[in-house]
C-alpha positions as CSV (number, residue, x, y, z in Angstrom):
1,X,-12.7,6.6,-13.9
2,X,-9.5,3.9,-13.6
3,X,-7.1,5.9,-11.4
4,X,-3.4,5.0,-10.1
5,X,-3.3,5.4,-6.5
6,X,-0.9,8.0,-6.7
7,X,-2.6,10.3,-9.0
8,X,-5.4,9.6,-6.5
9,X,-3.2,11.3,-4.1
10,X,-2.0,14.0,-6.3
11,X,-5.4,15.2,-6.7
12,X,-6.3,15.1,-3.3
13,X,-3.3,17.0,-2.5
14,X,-4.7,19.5,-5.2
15,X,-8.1,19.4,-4.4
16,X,-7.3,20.6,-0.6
17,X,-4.4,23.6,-1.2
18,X,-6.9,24.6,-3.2
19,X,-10.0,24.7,-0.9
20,X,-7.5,26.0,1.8
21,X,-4.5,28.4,1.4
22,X,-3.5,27.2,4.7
23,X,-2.4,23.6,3.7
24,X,1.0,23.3,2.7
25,X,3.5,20.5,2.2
26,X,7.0,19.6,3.3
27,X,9.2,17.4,2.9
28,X,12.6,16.0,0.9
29,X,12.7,16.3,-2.5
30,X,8.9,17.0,-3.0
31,X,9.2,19.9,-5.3
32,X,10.6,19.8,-8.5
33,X,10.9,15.7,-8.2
34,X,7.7,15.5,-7.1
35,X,8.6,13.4,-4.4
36,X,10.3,9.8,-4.4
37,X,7.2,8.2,-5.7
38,X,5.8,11.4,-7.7
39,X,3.2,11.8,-5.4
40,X,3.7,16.0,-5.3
41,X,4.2,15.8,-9.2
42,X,3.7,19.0,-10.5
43,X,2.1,21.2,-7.1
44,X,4.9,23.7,-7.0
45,X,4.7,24.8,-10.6
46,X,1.1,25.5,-9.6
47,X,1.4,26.6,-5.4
48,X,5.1,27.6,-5.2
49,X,7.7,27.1,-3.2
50,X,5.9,28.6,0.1
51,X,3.5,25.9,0.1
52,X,5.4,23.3,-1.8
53,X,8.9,23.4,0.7
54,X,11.6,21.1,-0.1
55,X,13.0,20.5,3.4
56,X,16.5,19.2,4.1
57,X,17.3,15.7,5.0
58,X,16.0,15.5,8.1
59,X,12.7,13.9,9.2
60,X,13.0,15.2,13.0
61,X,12.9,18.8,11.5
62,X,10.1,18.0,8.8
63,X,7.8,16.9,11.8
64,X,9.2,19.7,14.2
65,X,8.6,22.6,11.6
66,X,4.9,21.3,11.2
67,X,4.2,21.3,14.7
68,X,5.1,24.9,14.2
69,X,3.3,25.8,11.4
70,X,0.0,24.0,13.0
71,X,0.5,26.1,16.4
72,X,0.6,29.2,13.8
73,X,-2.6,28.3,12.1
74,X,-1.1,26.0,9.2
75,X,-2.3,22.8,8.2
76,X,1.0,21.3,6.7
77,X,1.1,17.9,5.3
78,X,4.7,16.3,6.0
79,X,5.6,13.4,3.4
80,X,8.2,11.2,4.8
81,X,10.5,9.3,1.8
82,X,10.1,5.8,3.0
83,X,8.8,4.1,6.2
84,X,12.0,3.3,7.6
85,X,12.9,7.2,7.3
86,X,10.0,7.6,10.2
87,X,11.6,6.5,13.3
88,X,14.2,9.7,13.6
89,X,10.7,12.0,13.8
90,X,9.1,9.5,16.4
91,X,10.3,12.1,19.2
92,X,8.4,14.8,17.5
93,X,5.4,12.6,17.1
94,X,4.7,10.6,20.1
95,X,5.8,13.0,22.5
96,X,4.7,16.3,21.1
97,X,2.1,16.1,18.5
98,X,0.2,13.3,19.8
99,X,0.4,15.1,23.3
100,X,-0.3,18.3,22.6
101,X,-4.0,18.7,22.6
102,X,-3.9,16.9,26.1
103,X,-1.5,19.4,27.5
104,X,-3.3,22.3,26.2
105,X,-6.3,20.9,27.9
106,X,-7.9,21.2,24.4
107,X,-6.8,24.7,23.8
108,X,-4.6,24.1,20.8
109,X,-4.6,21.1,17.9
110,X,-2.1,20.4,15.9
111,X,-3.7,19.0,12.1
112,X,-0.9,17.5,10.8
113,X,-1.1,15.0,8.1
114,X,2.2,12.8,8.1
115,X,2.0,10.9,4.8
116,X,4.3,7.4,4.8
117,X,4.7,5.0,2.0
118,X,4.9,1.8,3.6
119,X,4.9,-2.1,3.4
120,X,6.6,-4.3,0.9
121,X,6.4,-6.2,-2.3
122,X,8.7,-3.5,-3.9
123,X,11.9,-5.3,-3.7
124,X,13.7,-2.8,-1.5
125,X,16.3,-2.9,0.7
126,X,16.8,-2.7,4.5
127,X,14.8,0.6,6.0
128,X,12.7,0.5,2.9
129,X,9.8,-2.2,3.5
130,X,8.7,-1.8,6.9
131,X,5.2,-1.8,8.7
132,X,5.2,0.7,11.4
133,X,1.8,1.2,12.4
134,X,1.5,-0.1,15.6
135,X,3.6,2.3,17.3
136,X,1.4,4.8,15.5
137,X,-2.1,3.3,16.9
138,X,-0.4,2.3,20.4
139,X,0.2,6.1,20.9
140,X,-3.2,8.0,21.8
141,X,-3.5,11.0,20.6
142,X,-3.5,10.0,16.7
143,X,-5.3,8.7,14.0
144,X,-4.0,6.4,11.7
145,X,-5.4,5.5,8.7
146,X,-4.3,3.6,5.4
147,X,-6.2,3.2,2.1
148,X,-6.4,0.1,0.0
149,X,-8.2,2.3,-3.4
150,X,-7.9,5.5,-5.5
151,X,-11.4,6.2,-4.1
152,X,-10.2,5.9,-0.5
153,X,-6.8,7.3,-1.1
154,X,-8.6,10.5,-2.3
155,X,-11.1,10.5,0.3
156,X,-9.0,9.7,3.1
157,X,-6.2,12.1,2.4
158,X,-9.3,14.5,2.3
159,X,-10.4,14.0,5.6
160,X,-7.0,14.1,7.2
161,X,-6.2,17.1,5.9
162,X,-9.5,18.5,7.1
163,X,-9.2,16.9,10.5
164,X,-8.1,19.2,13.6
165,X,-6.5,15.5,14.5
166,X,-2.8,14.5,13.5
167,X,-3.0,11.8,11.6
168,X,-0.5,9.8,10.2
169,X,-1.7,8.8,6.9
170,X,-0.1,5.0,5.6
171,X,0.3,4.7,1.7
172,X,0.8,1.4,0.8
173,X,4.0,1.6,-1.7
174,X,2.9,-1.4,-4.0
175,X,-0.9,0.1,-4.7
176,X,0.5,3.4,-5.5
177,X,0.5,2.2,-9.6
178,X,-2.3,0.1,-9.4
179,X,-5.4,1.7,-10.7
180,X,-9.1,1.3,-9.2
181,X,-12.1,3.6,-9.9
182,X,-12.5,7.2,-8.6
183,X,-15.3,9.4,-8.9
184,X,-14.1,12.6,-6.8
185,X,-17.6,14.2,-6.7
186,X,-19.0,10.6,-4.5
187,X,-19.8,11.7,-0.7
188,X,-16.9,10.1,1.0
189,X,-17.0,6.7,3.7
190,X,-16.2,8.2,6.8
191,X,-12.4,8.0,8.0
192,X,-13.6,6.2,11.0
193,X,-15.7,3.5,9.3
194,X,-14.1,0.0,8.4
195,X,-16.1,-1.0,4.8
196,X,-17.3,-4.5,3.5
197,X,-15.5,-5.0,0.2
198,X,-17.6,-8.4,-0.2
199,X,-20.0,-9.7,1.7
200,X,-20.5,-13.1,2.7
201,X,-21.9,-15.7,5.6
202,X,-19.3,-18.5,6.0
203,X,-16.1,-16.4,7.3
204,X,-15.1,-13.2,8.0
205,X,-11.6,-12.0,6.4
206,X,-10.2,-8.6,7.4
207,X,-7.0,-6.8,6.5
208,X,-6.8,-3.3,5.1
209,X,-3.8,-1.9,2.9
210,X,-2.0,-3.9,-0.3
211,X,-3.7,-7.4,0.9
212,X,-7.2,-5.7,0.2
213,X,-6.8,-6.9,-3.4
214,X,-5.2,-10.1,-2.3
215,X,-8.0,-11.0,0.3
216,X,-10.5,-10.9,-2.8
217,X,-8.5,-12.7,-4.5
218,X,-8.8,-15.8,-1.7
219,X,-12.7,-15.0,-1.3
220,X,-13.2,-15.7,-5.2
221,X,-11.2,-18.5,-4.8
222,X,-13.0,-19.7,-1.8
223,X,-16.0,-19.3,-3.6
224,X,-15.5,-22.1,-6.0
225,X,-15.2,-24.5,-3.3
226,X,-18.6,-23.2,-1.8
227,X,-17.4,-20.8,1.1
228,X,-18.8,-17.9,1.4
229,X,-15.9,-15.5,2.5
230,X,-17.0,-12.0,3.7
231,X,-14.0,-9.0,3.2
232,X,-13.7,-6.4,5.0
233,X,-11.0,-3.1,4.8
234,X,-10.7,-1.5,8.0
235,X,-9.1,1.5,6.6
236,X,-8.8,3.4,9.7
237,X,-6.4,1.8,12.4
238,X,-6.7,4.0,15.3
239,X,-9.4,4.4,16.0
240,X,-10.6,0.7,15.1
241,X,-13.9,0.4,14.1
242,X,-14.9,-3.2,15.1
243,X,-18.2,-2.8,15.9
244,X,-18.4,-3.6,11.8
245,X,-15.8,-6.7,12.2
246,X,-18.1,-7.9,15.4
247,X,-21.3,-7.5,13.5
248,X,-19.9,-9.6,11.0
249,X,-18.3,-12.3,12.8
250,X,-21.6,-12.8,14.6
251,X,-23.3,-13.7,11.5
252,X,-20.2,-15.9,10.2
253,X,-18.8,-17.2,13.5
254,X,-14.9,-17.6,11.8
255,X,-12.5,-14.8,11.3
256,X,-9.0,-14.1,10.1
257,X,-7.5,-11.4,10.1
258,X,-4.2,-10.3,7.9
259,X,-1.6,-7.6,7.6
260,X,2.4,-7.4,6.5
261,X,3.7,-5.9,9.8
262,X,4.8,-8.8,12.6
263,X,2.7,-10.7,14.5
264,X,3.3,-9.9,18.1
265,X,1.7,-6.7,19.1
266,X,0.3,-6.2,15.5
267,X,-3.5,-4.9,14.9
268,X,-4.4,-8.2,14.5
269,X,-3.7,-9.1,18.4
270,X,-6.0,-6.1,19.1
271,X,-8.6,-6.9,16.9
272,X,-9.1,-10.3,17.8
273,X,-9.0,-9.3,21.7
274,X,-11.8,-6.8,21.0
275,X,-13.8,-9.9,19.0
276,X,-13.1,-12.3,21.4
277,X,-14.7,-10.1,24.6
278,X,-17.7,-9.1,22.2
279,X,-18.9,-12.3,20.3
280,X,-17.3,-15.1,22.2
281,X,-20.1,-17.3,22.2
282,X,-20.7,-16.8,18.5
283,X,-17.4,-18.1,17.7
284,X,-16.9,-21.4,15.7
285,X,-13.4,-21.7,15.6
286,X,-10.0,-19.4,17.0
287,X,-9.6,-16.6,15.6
288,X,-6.1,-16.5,13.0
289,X,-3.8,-14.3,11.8
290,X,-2.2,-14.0,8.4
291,X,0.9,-11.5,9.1
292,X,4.7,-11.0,8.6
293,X,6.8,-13.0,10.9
294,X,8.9,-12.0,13.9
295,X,12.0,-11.3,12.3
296,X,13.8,-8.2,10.8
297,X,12.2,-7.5,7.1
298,X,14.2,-9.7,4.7
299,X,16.5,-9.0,2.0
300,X,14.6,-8.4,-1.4
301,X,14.9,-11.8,-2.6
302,X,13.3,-13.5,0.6
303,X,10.5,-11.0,0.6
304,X,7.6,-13.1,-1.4
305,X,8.3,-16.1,1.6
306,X,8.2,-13.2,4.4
307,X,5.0,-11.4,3.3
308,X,1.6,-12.9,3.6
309,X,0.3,-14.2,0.6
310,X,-2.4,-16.2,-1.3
311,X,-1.6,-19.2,-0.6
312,X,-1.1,-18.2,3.2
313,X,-4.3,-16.5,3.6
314,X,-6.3,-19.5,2.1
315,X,-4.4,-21.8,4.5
316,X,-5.5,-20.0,7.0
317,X,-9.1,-19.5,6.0
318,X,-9.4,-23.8,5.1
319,X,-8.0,-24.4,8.7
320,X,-10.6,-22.6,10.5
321,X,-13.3,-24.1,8.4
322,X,-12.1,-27.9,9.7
323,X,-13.5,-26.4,13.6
């Protein structure tokens, strides 16, 4: 069935409180609002406040109080407003709930779920379109992981919250209304697992999030002109899975890879490391990247020159296939 993301979300917020009395949610404005983007819509008329808390304004305190409730058994599921918001909690998270397990010598976990809209293509202001997951894969002790479907929204969300790993869990804002097939009784793709969303033998294209539909969109287009464009989601960022993107690029011999968030120290820079020291010689041309530039995000009305686009990505892709 054709499913928004974010009722995607919704149900996979349902689906687990109720499997588990022990997942709850926090965060501002998530009960009778249902959350900026109406993401808790309608789960504390059916949970209650106890398990539906509307916290203050305060991300620090939404992060500390589920490290607390995860030491205490809990499995709480923090939902930060917008990406920006993240950076007063990073305290919490880098050097407490990514570290605990460690320090505990694997005595206690923490499963937290920290839910974050991010990227652009919303049109929002400063602190409102940012693309923080490098920190958040840079740090050990986490998962990161961000959907590009309904199916994998559901399915993802479900595995987080199932995981005795904190994961911080990356929404991107702009797919949240777009609607995509979900079937919630399919056996779910592993959270670990990258997935080839079109396969193909002349170059491999990976990127994961709100360019997902936008990569297609350059492989169809590609396809007119006879290249033969392999996509690939990688859907979890930490840990990476590019055994799949190294299988692939074996057989193609081209890569690029794309994503909003800056260039320097990006995903990309990691992934095409790992590549490079794994299928060197199978190479046909350097490997490119298709990202946001080195700058503070833009105001609203510079945003569609600042994020990667169509006609970016295809640049990219006919300038590998002149090598």
């Amino acid at each position: 069935m054709s499913t928004a993301m974010a009722h995607a979300l919704n149900a996979g917020l349902r689906d687990a409180m109720e499997a588990d009395e022990k997942v709850l949610l926090i965060g501002e404005d998530i009960g009778a609002l249902g959350g900026v983007f109406r993401i808790t819509d309608g789960l504390l008329k059916d949970f209650g406040e106890d398990r539906v808390v509307t916290s203050p304004l305060g991300e620090a305190g939404i992060v500390g109080s589920a490290i607390g409730l995860a030491m205490a058994g809990y499995r709480p599921v923090c939902e930060i407003q917008f990406d920006g918001f993240v950076f007063p909690a990073m305290n919490q998270i880098v050097t407490q709930l990514a570290k605990y397990r460690h320090r505990s010598e694997g005595r206690i976990s923490l499963p937290v779920v920290i839910r974050i809209p991010v990227g652009g293509g919303i049109g929002a202001i400063e602190h409102h379109s940012e693309s923080p997951e490098a920190y958040f894969a840079h740090t050990p002790g986490l998962r990161v992981l961000c959907p590009s479907t309904s199916q994998d929204a559901y399915d993802l969300l479900g595995q987080a919250i199932r995981s005795d790993d904190p994961v911080v869990f990356l929404e991107p804002k702009r797919s949240y209304w777009s609607k995509t097939d979900l079937d919630r009784s399919a056996p779910a793709v592993d959270m670990e697992r990258a997935r080839v969303v079109r396969p193909g033998a002349d170059l491999t294209l990976v990127t994961y999030g709100a360019l997902v539909p936008i990569a297609l969109r350059a492989a169809t287009t590609l396809a007119g002109e006879d290249r033969d464009v392999e996509v690939i989601d990688l859907r979890s960022l930490s840990p990476l899975d590019d055994a799949t993107v190294v299988e692939s690029v074996r057989r193609t011999g081209r890569l690029v890879i794309a994503h909003e968030a800056s260039q320097s120290g990006g995903i990309g820079g990691e992934l095409a490391t790992r590549v490079q020291a794994q299928a060197f010689y199978e190479l046909e041309a350097p490997i490119l990247r298709v990202t946001g530039y080195d700058t503070p995000y833009p105001a609203s009305r510079l945003e569609e020159d600042w994020l990667p686009n169509l006609d970016r990505i295809l640049d990219a892709c006919d300038r590998s296939f002149t090598y």
